[in-house]
C-alpha positions as CSV (number, residue, x, y, z in Angstrom):
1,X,0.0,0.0,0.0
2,X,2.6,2.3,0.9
3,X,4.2,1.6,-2.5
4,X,1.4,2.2,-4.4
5,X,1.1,5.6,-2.3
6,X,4.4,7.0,-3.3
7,X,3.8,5.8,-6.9
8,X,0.6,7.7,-6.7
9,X,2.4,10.8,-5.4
10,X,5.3,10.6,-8.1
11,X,2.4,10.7,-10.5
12,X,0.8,13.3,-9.2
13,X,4.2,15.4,-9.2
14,X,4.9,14.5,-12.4
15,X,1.6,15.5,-13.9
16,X,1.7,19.0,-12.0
17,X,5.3,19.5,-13.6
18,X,4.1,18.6,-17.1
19,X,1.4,20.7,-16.9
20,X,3.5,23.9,-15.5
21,X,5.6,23.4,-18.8
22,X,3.0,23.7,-20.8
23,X,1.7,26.6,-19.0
24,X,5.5,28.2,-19.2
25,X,5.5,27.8,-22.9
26,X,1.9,28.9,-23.5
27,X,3.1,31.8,-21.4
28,X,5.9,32.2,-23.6
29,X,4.4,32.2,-26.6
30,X,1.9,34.3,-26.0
31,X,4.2,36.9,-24.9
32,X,6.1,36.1,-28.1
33,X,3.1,36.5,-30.0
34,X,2.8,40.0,-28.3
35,X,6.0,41.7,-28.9
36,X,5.8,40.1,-32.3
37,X,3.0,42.6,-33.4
38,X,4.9,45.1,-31.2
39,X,7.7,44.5,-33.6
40,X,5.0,44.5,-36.2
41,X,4.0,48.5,-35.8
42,X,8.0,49.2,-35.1
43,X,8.7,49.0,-38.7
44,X,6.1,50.5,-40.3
45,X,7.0,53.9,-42.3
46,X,7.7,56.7,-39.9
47,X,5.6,60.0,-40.2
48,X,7.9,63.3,-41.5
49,X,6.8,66.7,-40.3
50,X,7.0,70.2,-41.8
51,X,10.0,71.7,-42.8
52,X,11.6,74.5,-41.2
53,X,12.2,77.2,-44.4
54,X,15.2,78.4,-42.9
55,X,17.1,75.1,-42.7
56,X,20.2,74.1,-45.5
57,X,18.8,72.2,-48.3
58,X,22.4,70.8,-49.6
59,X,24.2,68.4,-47.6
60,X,26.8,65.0,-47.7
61,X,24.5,62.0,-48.0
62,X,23.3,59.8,-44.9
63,X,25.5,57.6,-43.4
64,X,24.8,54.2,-44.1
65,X,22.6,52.3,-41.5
66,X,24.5,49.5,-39.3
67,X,23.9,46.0,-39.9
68,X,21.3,44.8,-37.3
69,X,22.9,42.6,-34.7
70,X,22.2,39.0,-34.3
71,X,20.0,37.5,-30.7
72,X,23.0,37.3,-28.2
73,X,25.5,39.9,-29.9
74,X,26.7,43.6,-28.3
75,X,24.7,46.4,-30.3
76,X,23.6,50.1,-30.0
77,X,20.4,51.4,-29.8
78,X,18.4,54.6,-29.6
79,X,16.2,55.0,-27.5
80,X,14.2,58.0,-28.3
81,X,10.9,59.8,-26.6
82,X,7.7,61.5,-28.5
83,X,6.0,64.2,-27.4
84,X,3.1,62.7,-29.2
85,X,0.1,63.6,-28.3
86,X,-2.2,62.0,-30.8
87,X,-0.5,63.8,-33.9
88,X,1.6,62.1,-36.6
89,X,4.2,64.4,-36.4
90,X,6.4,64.6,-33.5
91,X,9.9,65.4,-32.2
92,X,11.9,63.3,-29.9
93,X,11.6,64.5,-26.9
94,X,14.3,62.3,-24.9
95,X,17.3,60.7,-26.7
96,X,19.5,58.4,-25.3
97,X,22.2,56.1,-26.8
98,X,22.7,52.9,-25.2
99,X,25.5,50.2,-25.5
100,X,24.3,47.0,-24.1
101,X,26.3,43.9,-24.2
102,X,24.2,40.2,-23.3
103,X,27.6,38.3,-22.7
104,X,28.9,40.6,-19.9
105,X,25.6,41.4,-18.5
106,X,26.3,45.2,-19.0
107,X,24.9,48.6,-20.4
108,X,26.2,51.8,-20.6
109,X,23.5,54.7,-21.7
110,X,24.6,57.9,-22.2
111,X,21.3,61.0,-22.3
112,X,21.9,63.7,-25.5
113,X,20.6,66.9,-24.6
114,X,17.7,66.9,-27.6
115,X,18.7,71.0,-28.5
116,X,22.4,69.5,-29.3
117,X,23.6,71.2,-32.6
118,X,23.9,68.4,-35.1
119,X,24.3,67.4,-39.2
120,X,21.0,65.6,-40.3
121,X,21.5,64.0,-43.1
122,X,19.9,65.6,-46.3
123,X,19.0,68.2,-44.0
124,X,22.0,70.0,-42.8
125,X,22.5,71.9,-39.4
126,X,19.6,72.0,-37.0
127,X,18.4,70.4,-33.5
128,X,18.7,66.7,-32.7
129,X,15.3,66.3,-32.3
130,X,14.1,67.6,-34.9
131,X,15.6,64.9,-37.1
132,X,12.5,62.4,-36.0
133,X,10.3,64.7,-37.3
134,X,11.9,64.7,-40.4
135,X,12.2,61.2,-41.5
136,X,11.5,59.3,-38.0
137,X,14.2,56.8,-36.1
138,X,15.9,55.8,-39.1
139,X,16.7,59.4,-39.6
140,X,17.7,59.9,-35.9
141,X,19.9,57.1,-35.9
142,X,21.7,58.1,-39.2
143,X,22.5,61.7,-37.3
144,X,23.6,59.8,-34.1
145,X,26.1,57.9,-36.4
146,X,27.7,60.9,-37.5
147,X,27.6,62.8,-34.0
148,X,29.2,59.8,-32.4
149,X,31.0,58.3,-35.3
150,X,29.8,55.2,-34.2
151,X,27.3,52.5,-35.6
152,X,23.8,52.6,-34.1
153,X,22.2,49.1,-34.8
154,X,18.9,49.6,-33.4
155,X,15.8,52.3,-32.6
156,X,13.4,52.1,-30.0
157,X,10.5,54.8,-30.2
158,X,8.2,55.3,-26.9
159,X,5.5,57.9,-26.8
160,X,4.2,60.2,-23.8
161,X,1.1,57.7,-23.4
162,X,2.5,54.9,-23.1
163,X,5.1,56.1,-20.8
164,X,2.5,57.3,-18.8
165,X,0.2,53.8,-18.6
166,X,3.5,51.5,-18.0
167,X,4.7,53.8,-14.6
168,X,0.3,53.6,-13.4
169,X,0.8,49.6,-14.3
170,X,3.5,49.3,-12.0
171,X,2.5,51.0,-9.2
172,X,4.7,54.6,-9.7
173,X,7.9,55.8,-9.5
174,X,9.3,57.1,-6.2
175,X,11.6,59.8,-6.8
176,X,12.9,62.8,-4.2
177,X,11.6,66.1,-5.7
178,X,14.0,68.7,-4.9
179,X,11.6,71.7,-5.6
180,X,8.5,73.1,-5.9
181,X,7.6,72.6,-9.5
182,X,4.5,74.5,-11.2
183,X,4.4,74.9,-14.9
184,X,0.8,75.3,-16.9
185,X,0.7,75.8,-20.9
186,X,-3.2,75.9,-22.0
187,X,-1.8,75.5,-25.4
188,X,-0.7,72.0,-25.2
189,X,-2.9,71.2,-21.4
190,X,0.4,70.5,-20.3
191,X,-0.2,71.0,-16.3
192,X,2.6,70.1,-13.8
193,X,2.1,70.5,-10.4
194,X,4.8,68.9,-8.0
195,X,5.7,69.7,-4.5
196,X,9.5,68.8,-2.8
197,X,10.3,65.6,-0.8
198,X,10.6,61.9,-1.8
199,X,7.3,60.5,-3.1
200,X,5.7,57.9,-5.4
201,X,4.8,59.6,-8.4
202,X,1.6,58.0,-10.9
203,X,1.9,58.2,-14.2
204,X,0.9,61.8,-14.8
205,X,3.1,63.1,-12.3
206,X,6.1,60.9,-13.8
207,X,5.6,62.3,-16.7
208,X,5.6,65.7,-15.8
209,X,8.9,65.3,-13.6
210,X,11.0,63.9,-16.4
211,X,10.2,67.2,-18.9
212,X,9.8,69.5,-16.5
213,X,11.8,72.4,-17.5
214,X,10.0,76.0,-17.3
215,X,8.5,77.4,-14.3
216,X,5.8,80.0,-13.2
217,X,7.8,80.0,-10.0
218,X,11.0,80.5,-9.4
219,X,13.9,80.0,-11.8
220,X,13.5,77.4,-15.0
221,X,15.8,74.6,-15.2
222,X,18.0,73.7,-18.3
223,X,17.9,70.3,-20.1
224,X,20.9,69.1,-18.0
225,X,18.7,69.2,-15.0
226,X,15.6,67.5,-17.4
227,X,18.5,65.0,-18.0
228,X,19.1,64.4,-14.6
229,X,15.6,63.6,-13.2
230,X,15.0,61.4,-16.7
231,X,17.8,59.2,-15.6
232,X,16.2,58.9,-11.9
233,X,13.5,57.9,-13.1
234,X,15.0,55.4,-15.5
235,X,16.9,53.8,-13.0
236,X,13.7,53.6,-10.7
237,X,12.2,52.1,-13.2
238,X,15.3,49.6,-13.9
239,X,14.5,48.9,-9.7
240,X,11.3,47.7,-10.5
241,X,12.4,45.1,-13.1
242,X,14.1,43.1,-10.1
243,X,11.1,42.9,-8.1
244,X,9.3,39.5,-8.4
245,X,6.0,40.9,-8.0
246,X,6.8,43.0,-11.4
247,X,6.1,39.8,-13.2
248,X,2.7,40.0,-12.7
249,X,2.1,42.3,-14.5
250,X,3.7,41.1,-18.0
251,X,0.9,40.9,-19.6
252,X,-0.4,43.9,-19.1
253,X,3.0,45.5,-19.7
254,X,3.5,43.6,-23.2
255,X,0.0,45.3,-24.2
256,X,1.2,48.8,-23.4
257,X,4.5,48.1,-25.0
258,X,2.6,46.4,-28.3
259,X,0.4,49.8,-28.1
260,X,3.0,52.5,-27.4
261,X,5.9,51.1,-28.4
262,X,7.8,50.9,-32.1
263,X,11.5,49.1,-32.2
264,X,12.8,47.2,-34.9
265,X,14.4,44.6,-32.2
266,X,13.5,41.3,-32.7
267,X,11.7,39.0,-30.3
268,X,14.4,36.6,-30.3
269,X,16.8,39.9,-29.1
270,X,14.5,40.9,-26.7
271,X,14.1,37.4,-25.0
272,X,17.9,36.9,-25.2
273,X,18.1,40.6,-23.5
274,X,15.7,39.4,-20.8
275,X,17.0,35.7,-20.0
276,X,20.7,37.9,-19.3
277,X,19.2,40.7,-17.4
278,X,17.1,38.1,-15.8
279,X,19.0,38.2,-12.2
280,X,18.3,42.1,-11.9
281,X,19.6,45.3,-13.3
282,X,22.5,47.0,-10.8
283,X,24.6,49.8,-10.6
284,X,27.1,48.0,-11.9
285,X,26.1,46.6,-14.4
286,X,23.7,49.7,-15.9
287,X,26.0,53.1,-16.2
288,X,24.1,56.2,-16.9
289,X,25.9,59.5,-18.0
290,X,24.9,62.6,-20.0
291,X,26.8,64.4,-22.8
292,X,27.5,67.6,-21.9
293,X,27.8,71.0,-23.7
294,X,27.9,74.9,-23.6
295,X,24.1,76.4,-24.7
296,X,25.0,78.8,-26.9
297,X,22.3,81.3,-28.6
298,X,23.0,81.6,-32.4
299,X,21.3,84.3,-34.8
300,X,20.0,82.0,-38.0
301,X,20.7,82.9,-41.7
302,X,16.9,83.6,-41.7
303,X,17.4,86.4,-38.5
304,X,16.1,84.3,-36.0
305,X,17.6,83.5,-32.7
306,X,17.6,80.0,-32.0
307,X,19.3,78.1,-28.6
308,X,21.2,75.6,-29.4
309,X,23.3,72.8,-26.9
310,X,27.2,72.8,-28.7
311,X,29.2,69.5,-27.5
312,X,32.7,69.4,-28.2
313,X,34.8,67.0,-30.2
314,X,36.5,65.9,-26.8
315,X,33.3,65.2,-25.0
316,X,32.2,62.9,-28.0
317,X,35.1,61.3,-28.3
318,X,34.7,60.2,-25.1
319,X,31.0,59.1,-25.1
320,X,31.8,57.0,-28.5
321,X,35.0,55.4,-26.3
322,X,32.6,54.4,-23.5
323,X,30.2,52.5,-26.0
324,X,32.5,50.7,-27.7
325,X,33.9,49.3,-24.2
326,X,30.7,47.8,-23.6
327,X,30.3,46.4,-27.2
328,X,34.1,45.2,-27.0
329,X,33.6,43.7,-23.6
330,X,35.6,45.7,-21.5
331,X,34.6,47.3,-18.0
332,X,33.4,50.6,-17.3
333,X,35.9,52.7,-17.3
334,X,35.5,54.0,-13.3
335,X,33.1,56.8,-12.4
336,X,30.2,58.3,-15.0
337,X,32.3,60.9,-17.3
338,X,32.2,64.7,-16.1
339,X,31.6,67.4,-18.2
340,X,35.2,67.2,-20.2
341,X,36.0,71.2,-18.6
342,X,32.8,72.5,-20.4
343,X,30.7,74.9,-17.8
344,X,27.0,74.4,-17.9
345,X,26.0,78.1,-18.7
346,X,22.8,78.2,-18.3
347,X,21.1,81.6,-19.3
348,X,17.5,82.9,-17.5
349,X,16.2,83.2,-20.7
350,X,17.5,80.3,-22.3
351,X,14.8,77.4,-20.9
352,X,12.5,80.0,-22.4
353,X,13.3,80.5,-25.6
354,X,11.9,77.6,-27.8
355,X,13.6,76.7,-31.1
């Protein structure tokens, strides 16, 4: 009898295990089956806006798009910010370049103030973020290229919306608010309304922490400090991925990346990404650093007078050297890179003036 009772029970384990495979790979599959129409959207045709008169219509041709990287290999990607807001025709907001490297378990992203002066291709000189509006992430990337002089293999395109719903889905963001912040445009409905001390923030107020930037009280803040509170948040974020209870809500997270989301990363990349991330995301082995310049404001050929961010040669020399280290396998190289002996001069007017 007792035999047949531990045969019993060995079947009964056996069963259950079975059956959790199958629920495992169902699982799977279905969140395959999710990013693949995620992946779907990500390389449809991106929307161009309106040209800007004043802007050079002779330029070099565009630098030739990397090769996309294989599931498993080092590669670069933009990741790159909308301020959508139910248009087709939007400029990136945020723009980051990150490094990320699956065999060492390591990423290096370095923030691009989105004013930088820049080459687009076909376009000439103008604003970083204006070259999504002009021909979308492709275009982006192809400018990146020749600021960085360095291959960017892959986009990934996330609008205000959905940026919004994923922070709500997992419970907030807690940041420390340093100051009062109060901004209200009735042109846009853009409200912002944030008072000091450390907090959990929804997604409303997430989103108006990472682009806050002019005030109706006190003194405005420049894009280095935008920067700044984008990368706190990012890193909160990057917290929440190592909390078990954040698998719960996978499902509900594929859907609002499958809604809000465009890439051109494959599932088999972003599987491989998340089987080496798997154990967590640490300091050490996610780096986050800015690329600093001088704001400068420059008088156009049209007469206007248009803010732009200037980064030296120097400073993106040694952005470009930092990525590469992660694609080539190296370690970080110490501390997140200063700003290369370039003062952050930040003029009263400047978070005003809009280019």
């Amino acid at each position: 009898m007792r035999g047949a009772g531990r045969s019993r029970a060995r079947q009964w384990v056996l069963e259950l295990l079975v059956c959790g495979g199958i629920a495992l790979l169902g699982i799977g599959g279905y969140a395959a089956w999710r990013y693949d129409q995620m992946g779907a959207r990500g390389n449809e045709p991106q929307p161009r806006a309106v040209e800007v008169p004043w802007q050079a219509t002779v330029s070099p041709p565009p630098v030739g798009a990397a090769e996309a990287t294989s599931p498993g290999e080092p590669f670069t990607v933009a990741v790159l910010g909308i301020d959508s807001r139910g248009e087709r025709r939007s400029r990136a907001d945020t723009v980051m370049v990150a490094a990320i490297n699956p065999r060492t378990r390591r990423a290096y992203v370095v923030s691009i103030p989105r004013d930088t002066y820049v080459h687009i291709p076909g376009r000439g000189p103008d604003k970083l973020n204006h070259a999504m509006a002009y021909g979308g992430p492709v275009l982006v990337k192809a400018t990146l290229e020749r600021l960085l002089v360095l291959p960017i293999h892959h986009y990934v395109v996330v609008d205000f919306a959905g940026f919004r719903r994923l922070v709500d889905e997992l419970g907030g963001v807690e940041v420390n608010v340093a100051k009062p912040m109060k901004y209200h445009d009735p042109a846009d409905g853009t409200t912002i309304d944030l008072y000091p001390g450390r907090q959990v923030l929804n997604g409303d107020q997430a989103l108006g922490y990472v682009r806050y930037r002019l005030s109706d009280v006190g003194r405005s803040d420049s894009d280095f400090e935008r920067i700044r509170r984008q990368q706190e948040v990012l890193r909160a974020l990057a917290d929440k991925a190592n909390d078990l209870r954040t698998w719960l809500h996978l499902f509900a997270v594929l859907n609002i990346l499958r809604d809000h989301v465009h890439t051109d990363l494959t599932t088999a990349q972003v599987f491989r990404l998340a089987r080496a991330f798997a154990g967590g995301v640490s300091e050490k082995s996610l780096q986050l650093d800015t690329l600093r310049g001088e704001d400068r404001l420059v008088r156009t050929s049209r007469g206007r007078r248009v803010w732009y961010t200037f980064v030296s040669e120097r400073t993106r020399r040694a952005a470009a050297a930092q990525l590469r280290a992660v694609l080539e396998g190296e370690a970080h190289q110490g501390e997140p890179r200063k700003t290369e002996g370039e003062p952050e001069r930040q003029s009263r007017s400047r978070a005003r003036a809009e280019g």
